[in-house]
C-alpha positions as CSV (number, residue, x, y, z in Angstrom):
1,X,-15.0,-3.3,152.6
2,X,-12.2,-3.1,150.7
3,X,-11.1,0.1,148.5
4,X,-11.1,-0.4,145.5
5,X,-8.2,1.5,143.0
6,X,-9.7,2.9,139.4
7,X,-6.2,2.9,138.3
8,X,-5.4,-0.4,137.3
9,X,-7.8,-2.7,135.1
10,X,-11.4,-4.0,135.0
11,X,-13.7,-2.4,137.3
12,X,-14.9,-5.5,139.8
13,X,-17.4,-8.1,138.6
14,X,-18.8,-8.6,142.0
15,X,-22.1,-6.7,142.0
16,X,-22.7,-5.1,145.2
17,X,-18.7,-3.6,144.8
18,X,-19.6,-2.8,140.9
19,X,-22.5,-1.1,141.7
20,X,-21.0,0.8,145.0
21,X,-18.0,1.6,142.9
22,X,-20.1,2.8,140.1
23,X,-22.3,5.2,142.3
24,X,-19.2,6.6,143.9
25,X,-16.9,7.2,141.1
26,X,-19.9,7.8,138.4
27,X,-17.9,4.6,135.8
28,X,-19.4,2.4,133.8
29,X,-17.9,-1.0,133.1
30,X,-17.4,-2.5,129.4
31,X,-15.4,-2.4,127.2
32,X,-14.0,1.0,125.4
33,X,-14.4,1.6,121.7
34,X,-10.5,1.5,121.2
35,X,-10.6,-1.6,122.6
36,X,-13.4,-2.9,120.5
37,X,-11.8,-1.6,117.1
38,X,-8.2,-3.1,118.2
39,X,-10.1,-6.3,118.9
40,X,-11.8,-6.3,116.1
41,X,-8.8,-5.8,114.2
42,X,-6.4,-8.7,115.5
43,X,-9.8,-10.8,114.3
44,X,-9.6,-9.7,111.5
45,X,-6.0,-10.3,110.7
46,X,-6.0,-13.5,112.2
47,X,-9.2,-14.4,109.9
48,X,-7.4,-13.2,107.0
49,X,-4.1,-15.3,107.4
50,X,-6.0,-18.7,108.5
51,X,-8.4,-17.8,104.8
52,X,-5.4,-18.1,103.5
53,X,-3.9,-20.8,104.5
54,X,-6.8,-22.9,103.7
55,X,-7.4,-21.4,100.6
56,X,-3.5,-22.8,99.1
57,X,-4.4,-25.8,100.8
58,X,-7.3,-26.6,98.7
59,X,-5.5,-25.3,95.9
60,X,-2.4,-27.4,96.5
61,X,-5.1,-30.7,96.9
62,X,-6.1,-29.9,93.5
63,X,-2.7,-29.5,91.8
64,X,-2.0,-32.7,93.0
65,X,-5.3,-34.4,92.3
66,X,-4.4,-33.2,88.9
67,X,-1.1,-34.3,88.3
68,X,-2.8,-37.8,90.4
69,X,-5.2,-38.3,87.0
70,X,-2.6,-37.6,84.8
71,X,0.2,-40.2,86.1
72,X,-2.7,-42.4,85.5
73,X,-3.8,-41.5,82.5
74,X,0.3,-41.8,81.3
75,X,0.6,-45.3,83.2
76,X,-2.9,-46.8,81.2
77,X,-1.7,-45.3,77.9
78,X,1.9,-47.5,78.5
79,X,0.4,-50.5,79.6
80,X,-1.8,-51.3,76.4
């Protein structure tokens, strides 16, 4: 079987080899809290920033909606 290095990434998603590994060098796959938090984080951001985004975009749909009724309102008012 192959060795397996603890240096570099994941541990190995193949069970037998995950479960050897584990029983030999006492790991436990997952994911670290540091990781979690940074994760966590970038989602978070990223959230934040799309929120925005949409949130001027309704608000720019309703300027103009606005300033839509009001070209009408001035264009009936000159017709009659």
């Amino acid at each position: 079987m192959k060795k397996l290095q603890t240096s570099k990434g994941f541990t190995p998603l193949n069970p037998e080899e995950k479960q050897e590994f584990c029983q030999k060098q006492n790991y436990l796959t997952g994911f670290t809290l540091v990781e979690m938090i940074v994760s966590l984080g970038l989602f978070t951001v990223i959230l934040f920033i799309s929120m925005q985004a949409l949130l001027s975009m309704v608000d720019a749909n309703h300027k103009a909606q606005s300033l839509r009724a009001a070209m009408d309102n001035l264009n009936l008012s000159l017709e009659e």
